[in-house]
N, C-alpha and C positions, 0 to 999 in steps of 0.2 A: 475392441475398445479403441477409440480415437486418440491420438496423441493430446498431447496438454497444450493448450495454444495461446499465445503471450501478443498483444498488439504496443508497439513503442510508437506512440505520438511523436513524430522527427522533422525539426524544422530546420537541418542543415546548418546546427548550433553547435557548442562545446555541450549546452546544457543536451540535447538529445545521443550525443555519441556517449554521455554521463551514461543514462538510459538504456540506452544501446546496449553496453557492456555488464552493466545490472541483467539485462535481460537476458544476454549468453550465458551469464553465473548462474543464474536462475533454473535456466532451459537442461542444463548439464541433466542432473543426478536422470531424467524421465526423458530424454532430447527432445525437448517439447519445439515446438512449432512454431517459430519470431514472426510476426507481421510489421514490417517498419511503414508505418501509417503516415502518409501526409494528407493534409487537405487543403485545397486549393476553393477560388472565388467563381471557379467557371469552366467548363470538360475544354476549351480551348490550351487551357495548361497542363492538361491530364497528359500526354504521353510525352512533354520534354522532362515533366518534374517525375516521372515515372522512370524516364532514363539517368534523372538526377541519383535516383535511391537505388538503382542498381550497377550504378558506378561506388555506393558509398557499400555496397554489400562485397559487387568484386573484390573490395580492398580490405575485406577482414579476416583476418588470418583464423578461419574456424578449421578446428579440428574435426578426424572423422567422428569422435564420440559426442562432439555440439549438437544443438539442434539444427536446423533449418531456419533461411532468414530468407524472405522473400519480400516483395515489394505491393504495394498499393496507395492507389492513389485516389481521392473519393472527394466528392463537391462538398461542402455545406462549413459550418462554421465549428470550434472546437471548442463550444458549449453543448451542442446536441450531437454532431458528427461521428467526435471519437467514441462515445456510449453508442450510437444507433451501431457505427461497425462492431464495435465487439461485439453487442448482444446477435445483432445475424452471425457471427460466426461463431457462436458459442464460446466466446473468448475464458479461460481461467483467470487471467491479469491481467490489469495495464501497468505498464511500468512506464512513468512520465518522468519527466526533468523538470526541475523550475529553479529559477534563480537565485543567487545568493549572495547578490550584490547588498551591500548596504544601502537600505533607503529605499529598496524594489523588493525586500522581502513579502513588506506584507501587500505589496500590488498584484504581484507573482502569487502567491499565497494565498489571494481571494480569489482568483482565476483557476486556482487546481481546488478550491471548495467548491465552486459553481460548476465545475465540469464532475466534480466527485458525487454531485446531490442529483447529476441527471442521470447517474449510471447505478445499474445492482450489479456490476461487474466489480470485483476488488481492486485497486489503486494500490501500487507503490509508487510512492513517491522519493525522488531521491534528489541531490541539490547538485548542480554545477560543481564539476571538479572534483568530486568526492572519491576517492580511488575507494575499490570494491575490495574486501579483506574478506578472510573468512565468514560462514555465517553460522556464531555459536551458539549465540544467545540472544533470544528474545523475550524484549518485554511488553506486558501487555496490563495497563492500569484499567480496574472493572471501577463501575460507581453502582449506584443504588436502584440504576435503571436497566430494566432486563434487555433492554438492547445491548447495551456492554458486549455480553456476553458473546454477540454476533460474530465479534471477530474471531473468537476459538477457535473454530472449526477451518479456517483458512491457515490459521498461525502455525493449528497441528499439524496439517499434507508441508508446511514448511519445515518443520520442527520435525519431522518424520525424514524428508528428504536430506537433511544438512546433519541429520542426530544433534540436533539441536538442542538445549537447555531452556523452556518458559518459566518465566520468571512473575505471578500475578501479582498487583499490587495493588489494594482497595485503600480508601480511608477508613482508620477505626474511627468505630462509632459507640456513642457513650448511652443513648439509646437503647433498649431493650429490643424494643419490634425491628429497626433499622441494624442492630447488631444481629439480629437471628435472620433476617433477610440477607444480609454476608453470608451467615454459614450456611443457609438455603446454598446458595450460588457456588458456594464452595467446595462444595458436594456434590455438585453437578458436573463443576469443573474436574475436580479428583476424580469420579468415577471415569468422565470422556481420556483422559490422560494417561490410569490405569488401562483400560481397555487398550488403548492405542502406544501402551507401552511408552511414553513419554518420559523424560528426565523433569521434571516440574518444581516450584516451589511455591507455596501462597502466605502472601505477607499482607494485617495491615499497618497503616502507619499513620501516626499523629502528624496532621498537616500546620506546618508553621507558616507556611505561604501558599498559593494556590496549587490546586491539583495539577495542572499543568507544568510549570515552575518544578513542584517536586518532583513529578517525573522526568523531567529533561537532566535535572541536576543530578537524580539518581544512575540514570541512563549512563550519564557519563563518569560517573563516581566509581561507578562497575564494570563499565570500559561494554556496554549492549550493541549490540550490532544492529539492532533493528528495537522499535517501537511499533506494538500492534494496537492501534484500535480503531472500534467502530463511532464512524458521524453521525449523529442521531441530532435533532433539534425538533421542536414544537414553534420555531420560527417562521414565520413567514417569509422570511429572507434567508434559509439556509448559509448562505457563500460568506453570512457573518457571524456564524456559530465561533467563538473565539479558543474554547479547546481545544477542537480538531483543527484550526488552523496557527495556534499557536504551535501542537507538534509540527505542521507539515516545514515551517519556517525556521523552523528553533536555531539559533545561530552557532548551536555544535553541528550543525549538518548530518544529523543523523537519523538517516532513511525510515520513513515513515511509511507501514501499510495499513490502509483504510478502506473500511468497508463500509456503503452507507447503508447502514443497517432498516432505514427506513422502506427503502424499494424492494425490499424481500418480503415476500407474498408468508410466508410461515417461520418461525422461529426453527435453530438450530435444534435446541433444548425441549 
């Protein structure tokens, strides 16, 4: 069986060494496999920026029980680039940085939806400067759309790795058919959680303000380590689905995994 293999997008930033260090946390419990990713305009840059990322590798103080972190350096642009590598190397994650300056959030933040909507590979997303703490608790808000659910199945191999706690969180619904479509999905979740021996809990809750909003506010109300979910839109423009990139921006900075549930050929469930 092949090791777990992780690609960090790294622009020789604060926000990519963010990344970086998510991805050695990451890599630990399975010593999964770091690919620190750059991309360049033209193979004339390929082997100084390739000496660039294995000077920033020499200088990271990895243990023998880390993963491995190796270097690559690849033409093209980081709207189709960083998807086209990971899916050749059969990538498990990307784990990218983006910014968290005020006033660049949401510019930064339409740039990791447009790179999100070109990949079926999973995105964590994490923000500049964010120091990495345990990973205990994850939360993961479903809606009414069976995509939702997409992200489960990644949250648990995390949730599994960390003995983690998920946390679901739906809107109640007053609804007859739309409340029994919950406990459909509820049921589905429960039984995937039992199987895989999961800590879990499933909640819904009366929204005073938008889905979004309530989860961020929850998020940190209960002090979650991580926010899981799936990017789904029926938009034509993906990169401005405002859910998925209200989590990825949210101004508590806190780490967002995304998966865009559209590019998967078959459902989890």
């Amino acid at each position: 069986m092949n090791p777990e293999l992780f690609i960090v997008p790294y622009d020789f930033t604060s926000v990519g060494d963010t990344a970086l260090k998510s991805a050695i946390y990451l890599a630990k419990p399975k010593r999964a496999q770091i690919i620190l990713l750059h991309l360049v305009d033209h193979e004339s840059k390929i082997d100084d920026t390739h000496q660039r990322l294995e000077d920033v590798i020499s200088k990271l103080d990895l243990k023998v029980s880390d993963g491995t972190v190796s270097a690559l350096v690849h033409t093209g642009s980081i709207f189709d680039g960083i998807s086209k590598v990971a899916e050749e190397k059969n990538a498990t994650l990307i784990i990218m940085g983006t910014h968290g300056a005020v006033g660049m959030q949401k510019l930064f933040g339409s740039y990791a939806i447009k790179v999100i909507s070109s990949s079926s590979v999973p995105f964590l997303i994490v923000q500049d400067g964010v120091e990495r703490g345990d990973l205990k608790k994850i939360l993961i808000p479903i809606t009414l759309a069976k995509e939702s659910l997409q992200i489960i199945h990644i949250a648990s191999k995390i949730a599994i790795d960390f003995d983690a706690k998920i946390k679901i969180i739906a809107e109640k619904q007053n609804d007859p058919v739309l409340s029994a479509r919950l406990d459909i999905y509820s049921k589905i979740i429960k039984k995937q959680f039992e199987e895989l021996n999961i800590d879990y809990d499933i909640e819904t809750i009366k929204l005073e303000k938008s889905f979004q909003k309530t989860i961020i506010e929850y998020a940190v109300k209960e002090k979650y380590d991580i926010i899981a979910a799936a990017h789904y839109t029926e938009s034509l423009l993906p990169q401005f689905e405002r859910f998925t990139q209200g989590l990825i921006t949210n101004k508590e900075n806190i780490p967002c995994l995304v998966l865009n549930a559209k590019a998967l050929n078959s459902f989890y469930f």
